[in-house]
KEZA-428015 format. One record per residue: x, y, z of N, C-alpha, C in turn; residue in one letter. Coordinates in steps of 0.2 Angstrom, whole numbers, padded with zeros to 4 digits, always signed. Layout:
<rs>
XYZXYZXYZA...
</rs>
This chain:
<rs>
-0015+0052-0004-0019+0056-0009-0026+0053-0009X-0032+0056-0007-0038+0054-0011-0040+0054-0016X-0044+0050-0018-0047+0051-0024-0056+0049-0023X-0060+0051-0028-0069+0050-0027-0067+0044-0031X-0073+0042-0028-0074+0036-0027-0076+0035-0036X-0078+0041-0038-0078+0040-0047-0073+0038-0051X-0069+0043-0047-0062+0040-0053-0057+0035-0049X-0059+0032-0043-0058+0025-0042-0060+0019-0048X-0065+0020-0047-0070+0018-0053-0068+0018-0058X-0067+0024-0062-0064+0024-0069-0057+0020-0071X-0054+0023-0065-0045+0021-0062-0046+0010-0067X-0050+0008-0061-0053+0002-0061-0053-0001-0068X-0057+0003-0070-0060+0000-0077-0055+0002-0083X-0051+0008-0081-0047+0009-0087-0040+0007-0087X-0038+0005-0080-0031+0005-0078-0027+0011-0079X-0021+0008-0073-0015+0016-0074-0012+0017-0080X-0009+0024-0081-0005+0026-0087+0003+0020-0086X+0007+0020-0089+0014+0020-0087+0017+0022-0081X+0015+0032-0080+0021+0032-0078+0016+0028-0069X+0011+0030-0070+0008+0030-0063+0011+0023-0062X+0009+0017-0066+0011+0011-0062+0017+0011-0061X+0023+0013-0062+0030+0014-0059+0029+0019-0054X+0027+0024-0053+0023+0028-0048+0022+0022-0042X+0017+0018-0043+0015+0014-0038+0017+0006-0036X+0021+0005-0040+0027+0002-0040+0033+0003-0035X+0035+0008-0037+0040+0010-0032+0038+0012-0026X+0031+0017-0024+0028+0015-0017+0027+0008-0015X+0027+0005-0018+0025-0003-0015+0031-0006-0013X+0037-0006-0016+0043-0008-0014+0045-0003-0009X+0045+0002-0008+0047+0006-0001+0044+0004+0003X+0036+0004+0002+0036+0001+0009+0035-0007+0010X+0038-0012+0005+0041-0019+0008+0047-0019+0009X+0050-0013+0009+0058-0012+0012+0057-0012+0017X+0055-0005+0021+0050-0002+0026+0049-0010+0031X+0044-0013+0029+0041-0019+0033+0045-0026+0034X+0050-0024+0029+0057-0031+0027+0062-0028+0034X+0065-0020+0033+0068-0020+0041+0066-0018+0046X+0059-0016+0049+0056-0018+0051+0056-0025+0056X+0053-0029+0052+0053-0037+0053+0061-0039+0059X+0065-0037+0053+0073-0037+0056+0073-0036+0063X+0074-0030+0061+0077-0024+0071+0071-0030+0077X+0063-0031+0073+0060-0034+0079+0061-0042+0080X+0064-0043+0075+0067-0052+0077+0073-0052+0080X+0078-0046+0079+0084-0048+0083+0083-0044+0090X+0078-0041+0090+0078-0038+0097+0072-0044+0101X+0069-0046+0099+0065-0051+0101+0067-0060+0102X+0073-0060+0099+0074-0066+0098+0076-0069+0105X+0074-0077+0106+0074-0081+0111+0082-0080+0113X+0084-0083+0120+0090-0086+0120+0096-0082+0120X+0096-0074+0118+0101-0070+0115+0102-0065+0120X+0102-0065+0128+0103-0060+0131+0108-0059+0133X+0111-0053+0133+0117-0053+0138+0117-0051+0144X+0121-0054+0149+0119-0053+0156+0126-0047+0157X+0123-0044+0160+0126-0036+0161+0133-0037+0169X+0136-0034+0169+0143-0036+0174+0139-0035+0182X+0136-0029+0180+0134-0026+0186+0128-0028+0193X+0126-0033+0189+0120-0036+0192+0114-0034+0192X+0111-0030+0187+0105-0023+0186+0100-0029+0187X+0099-0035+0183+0094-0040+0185+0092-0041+0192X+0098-0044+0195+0099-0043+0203+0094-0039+0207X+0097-0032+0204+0096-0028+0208+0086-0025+0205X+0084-0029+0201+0077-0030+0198+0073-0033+0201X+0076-0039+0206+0072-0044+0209+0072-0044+0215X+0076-0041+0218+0079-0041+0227+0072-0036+0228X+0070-0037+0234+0066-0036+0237+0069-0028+0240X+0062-0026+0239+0064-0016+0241+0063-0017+0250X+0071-0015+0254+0070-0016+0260+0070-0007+0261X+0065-0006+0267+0063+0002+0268+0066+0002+0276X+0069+0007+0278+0072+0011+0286+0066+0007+0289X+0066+0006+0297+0063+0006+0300+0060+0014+0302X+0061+0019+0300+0058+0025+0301+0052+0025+0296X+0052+0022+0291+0047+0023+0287+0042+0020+0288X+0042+0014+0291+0035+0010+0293+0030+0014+0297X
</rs>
């Protein structure tokens, strides 16, 4: 929501009602929830030291050198 920059002002000088500060309260806490799991999912998908190495050798097969037919050359 927007508000002029007047009743920013006013807002300022007079402070919120009740309900509005629990109004903006509770968007505050949503979005430090928000930012808290967040945080989470990107440290455990980030974290050092925690990979799992796959049966199949998909690594392996990420670093081997691409060999091409000799018809292609």
């Amino acid at each position: 929501m927007v508000y002029t920059l007047a009743y920013q002002m006013y807002k300022y000088e007079h402070g919120l009602s009740a309900a509005e500060q629990r109004a903006a309260d509770v968007r505050a806490g949503e979005a430090a929830k928000a930012l808290r799991d967040l945080r989470l999912r990107l440290g455990r998908t980030f974290r050092p030291g925690r990979r799992v190495r796959s049966a199949c050798g998909a690594a392996d097969a990420m670093t081997a050198p691409v060999r091409l037919p000799s018809s292609v050359r």
